[in-house]
C-alpha positions in Angstrom: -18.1 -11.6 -46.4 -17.2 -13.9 -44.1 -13.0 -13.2 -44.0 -14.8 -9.4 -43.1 -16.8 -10.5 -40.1 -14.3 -13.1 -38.9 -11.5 -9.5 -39.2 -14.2 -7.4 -37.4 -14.8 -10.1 -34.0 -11.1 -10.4 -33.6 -10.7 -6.5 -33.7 -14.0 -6.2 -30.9 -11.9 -9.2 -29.3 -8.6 -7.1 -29.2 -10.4 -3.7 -28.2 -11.9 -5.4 -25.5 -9.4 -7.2 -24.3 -7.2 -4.1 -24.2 -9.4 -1.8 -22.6 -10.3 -4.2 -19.8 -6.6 -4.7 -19.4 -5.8 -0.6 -18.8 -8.9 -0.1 -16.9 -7.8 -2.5 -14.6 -4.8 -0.4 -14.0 -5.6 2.7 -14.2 -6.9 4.4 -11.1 -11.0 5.0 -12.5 -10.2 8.9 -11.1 -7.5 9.6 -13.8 -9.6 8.0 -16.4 -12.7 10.7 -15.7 -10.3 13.3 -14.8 -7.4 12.8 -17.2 -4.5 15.1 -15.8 -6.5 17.6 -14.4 -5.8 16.0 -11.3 -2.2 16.1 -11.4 -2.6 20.5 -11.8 -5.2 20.6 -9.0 -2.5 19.3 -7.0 0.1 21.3 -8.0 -2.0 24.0 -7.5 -3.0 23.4 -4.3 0.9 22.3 -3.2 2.0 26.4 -4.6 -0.9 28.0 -2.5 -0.7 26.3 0.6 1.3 27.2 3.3 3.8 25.0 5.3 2.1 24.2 8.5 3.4 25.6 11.9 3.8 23.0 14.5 2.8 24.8 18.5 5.1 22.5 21.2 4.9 24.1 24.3 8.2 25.0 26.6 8.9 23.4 29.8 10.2 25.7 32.7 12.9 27.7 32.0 12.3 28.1 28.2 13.5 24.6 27.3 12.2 22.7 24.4 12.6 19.0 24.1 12.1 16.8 20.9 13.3 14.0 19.4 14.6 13.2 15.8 13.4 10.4 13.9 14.6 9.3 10.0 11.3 8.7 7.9 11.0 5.1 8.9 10.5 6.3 12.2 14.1 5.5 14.0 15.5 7.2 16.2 18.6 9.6 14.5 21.5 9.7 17.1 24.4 13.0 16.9 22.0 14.8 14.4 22.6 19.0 14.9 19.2 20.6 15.7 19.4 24.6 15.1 16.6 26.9 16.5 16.4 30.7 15.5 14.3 32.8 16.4 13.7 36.7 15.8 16.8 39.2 17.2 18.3 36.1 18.9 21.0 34.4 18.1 20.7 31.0 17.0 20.8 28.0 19.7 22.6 24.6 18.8 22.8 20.9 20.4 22.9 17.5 19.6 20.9 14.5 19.6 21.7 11.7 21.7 21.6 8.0 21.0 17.5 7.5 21.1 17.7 10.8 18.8 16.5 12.9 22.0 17.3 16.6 22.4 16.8 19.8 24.8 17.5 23.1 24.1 16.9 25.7 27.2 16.7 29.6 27.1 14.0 29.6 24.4 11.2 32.7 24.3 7.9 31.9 23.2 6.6 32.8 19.9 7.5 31.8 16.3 10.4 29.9 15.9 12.4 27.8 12.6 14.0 24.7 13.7 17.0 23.0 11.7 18.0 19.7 11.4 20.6 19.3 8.4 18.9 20.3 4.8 15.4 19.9 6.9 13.4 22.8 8.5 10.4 23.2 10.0 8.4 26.5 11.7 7.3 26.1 14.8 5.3 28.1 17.5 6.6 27.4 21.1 4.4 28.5 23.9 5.1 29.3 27.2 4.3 26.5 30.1 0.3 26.3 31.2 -0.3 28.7 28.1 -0.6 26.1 25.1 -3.7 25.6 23.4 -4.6 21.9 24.0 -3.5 20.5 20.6 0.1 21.4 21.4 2.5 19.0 22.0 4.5 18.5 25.1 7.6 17.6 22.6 8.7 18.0 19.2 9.0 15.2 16.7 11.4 16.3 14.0 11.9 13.7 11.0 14.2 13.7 8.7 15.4 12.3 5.7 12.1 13.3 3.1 9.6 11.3 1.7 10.1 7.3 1.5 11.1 6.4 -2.2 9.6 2.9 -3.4 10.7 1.0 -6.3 9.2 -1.0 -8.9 7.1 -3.8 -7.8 7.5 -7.0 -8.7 4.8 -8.2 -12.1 4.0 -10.9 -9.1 2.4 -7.6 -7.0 0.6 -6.4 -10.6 -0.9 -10.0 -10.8 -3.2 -10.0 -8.2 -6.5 -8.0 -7.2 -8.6 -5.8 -10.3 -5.5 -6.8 -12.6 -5.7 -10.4 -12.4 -9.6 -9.9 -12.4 -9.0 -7.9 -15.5 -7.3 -10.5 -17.3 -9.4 -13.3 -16.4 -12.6 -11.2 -17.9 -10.4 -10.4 -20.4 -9.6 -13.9 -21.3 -13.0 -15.3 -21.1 -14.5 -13.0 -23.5 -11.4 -13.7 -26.0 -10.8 -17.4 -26.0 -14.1 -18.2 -26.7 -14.8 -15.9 -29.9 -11.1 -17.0 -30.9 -12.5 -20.7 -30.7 -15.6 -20.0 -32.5 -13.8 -17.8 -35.2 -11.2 -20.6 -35.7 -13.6 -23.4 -35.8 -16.0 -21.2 -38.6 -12.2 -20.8 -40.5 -12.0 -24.5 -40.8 -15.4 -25.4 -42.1 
């Protein structure tokens, strides 16, 4: 009887030790929501549209901006194409702080290029913006940043280490006692 309860405290030992250790983890959302989250999100990423940015045009139809890489530099000789409806498309370059200025631009809807990246913009004509316009665009480039694996040093410290430490003061004490009722 005893070998049983002695098999059945270091199971409860291991199952909670275990569970404290993923639900330290794992985010508390994913463990109520499972991967329903992951589809909401998909979902909501097919439905939405991409957003138009409204930059309103200085005199003379001219749109400034500047391009930026997704770290926020400035992107020097990138090629920024506009095109707009029965026009034909309007080219430059950026300079060295990633600045550019393209003149002769109509108002209205307008898709902006800058190598594989696009965005759709509405330009406005001067003193006819609404006010969340901006006076320039900011184009960046490059997508989303890409991390890699942290170090175990970054795992080991907030809930984890918490987790652990929980963890370890509920097992090395029943390991104790069952050891010590083994011997006797």
């Amino acid at each position: 009887m005893e070998r049983i309860l002695m098999k059945v405290n270091t199971r409860t030992c291991w199952t909670v030790f275990v569970l404290t250790l993923v639900t330290s983890v794992t985010p508390t959302q994913e463990l109520v929501a499972g991967d329903s989250i992951g589809h909401v999100e998909q979902l909501v990423r097919s439905s939405v549209k991409p957003a138009i940015s409204d930059v309103e045009l200085r005199s003379g139809g001219m749109l400034a901006g500047q391009v930026v890489d997704s770290a926020g530099q400035p992107l020097a000789g990138q090629t920024i194409v506009v095109q707009q409806s029965n026009r034909e498309p309007v080219g430059t370059r950026s300079d060295h702080e990633g600045r550019f200025r393209l003149s002769g631009l109509d108002a209205g809807l307008c898709r902006i290029e800058c190598g594989e990246n696009a965005i759709a913009c509405r330009c406005w004509s001067p003193n006819t913006a609404p006010p969340v316009a901006a006076k320039e665009l900011l184009m960046s480039v490059g997508g989303p940043v890409e991390r890699g694996q942290r170090p175990i040093g970054d795992l080991l410290c907030g809930p984890v280490l918490i987790g652990l430490i929980i963890a370890a003061a509920i097992v090395i004490p029943i390991a104790v006692h069952n050891s010590k009722k083994s011997a006797s």
